[in-house]
C-alpha positions in Angstrom: 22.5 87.2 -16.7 24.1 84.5 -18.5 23.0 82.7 -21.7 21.7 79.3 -21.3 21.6 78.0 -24.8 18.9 75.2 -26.1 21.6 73.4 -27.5 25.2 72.4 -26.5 26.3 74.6 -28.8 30.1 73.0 -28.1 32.0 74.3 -31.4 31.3 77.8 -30.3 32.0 77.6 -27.0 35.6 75.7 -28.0 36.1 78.4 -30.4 35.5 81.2 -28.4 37.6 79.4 -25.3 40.5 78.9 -27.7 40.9 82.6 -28.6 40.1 83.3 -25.3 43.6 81.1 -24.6 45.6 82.2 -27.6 45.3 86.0 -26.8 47.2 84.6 -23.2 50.7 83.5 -22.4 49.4 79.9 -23.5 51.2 76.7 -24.0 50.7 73.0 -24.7 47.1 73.5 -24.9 44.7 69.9 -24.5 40.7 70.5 -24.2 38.5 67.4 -23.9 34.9 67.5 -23.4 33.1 64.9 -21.2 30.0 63.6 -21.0 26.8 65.7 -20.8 24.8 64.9 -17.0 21.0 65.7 -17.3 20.1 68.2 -14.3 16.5 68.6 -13.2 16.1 71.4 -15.2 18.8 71.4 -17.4 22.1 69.5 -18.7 25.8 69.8 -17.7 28.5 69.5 -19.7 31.7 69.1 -18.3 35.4 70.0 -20.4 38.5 69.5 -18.9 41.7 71.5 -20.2 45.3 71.7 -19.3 47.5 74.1 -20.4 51.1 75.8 -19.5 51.4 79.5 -18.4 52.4 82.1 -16.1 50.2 83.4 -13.5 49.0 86.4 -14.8 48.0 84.7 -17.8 45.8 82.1 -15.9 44.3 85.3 -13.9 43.3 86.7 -16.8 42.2 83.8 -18.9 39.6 83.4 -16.3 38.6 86.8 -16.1 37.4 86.1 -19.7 36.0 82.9 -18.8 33.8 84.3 -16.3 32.6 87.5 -19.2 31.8 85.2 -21.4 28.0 85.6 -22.3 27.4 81.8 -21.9 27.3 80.6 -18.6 30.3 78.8 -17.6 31.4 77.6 -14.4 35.2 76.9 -13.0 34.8 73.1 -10.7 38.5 72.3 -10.7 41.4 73.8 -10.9 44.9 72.7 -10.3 47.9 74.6 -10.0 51.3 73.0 -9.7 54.8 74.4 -10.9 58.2 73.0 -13.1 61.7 72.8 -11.2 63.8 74.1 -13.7 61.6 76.9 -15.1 63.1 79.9 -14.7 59.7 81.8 -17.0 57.5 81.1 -13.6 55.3 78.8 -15.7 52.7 76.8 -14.5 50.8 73.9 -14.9 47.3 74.3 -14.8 44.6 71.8 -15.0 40.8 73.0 -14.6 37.4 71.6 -15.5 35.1 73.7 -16.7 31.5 73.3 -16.8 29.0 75.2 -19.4 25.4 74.4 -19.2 22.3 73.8 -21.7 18.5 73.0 -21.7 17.8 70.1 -24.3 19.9 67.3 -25.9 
């Protein structure tokens, strides 16, 4: 099971994300966390990223997203390619959520 921290515990989590993104194919990295939403039993907290890279790298970016020991959860993603790339890059915009029990 996954840990549900007490806190928002948010520098970790960005840490850990951002390696999680530099050991990838990464590019043009922006992260911006929203605004926490209080849940019946516990709060949401919603970040939004967008990045460039090739498939595989997004695949596997992911993958480590979903080992990650604190629960996490993909809402959006968005996939959407460049004209002229000849690298097979893509743009990628997702929203993640991660998940807490106090404020």
């Amino acid at each position: 099971d996954r840990r549900l921290p007490p806190q928002t515990e948010l520098g970790g989590f960005l840490r850990e994300i951002s390696g999680n993104l530099a050991a990838e194919r990464i590019s043009d990295l922006w992260i911006e966390p929203g605004t926490p939403a209080r849940e019946e039993l516990f709060h949401t907290l919603p970040i939004i990223m967008r990045f460039t890279g090739p498939y595989l790298s997004l695949a596997s970016f992911l993958r480590r997203a979903d080992a990650m020991e604190r629960l996490t959860r993909v809402q959006m993603l968005k996939v959407g390619t460049f004209r002229d790339d000849e690298n097979g890059n893509l743009k990628i915009e997702l929203q993640m959520n991660i998940y807490f029990t106090e404020s």
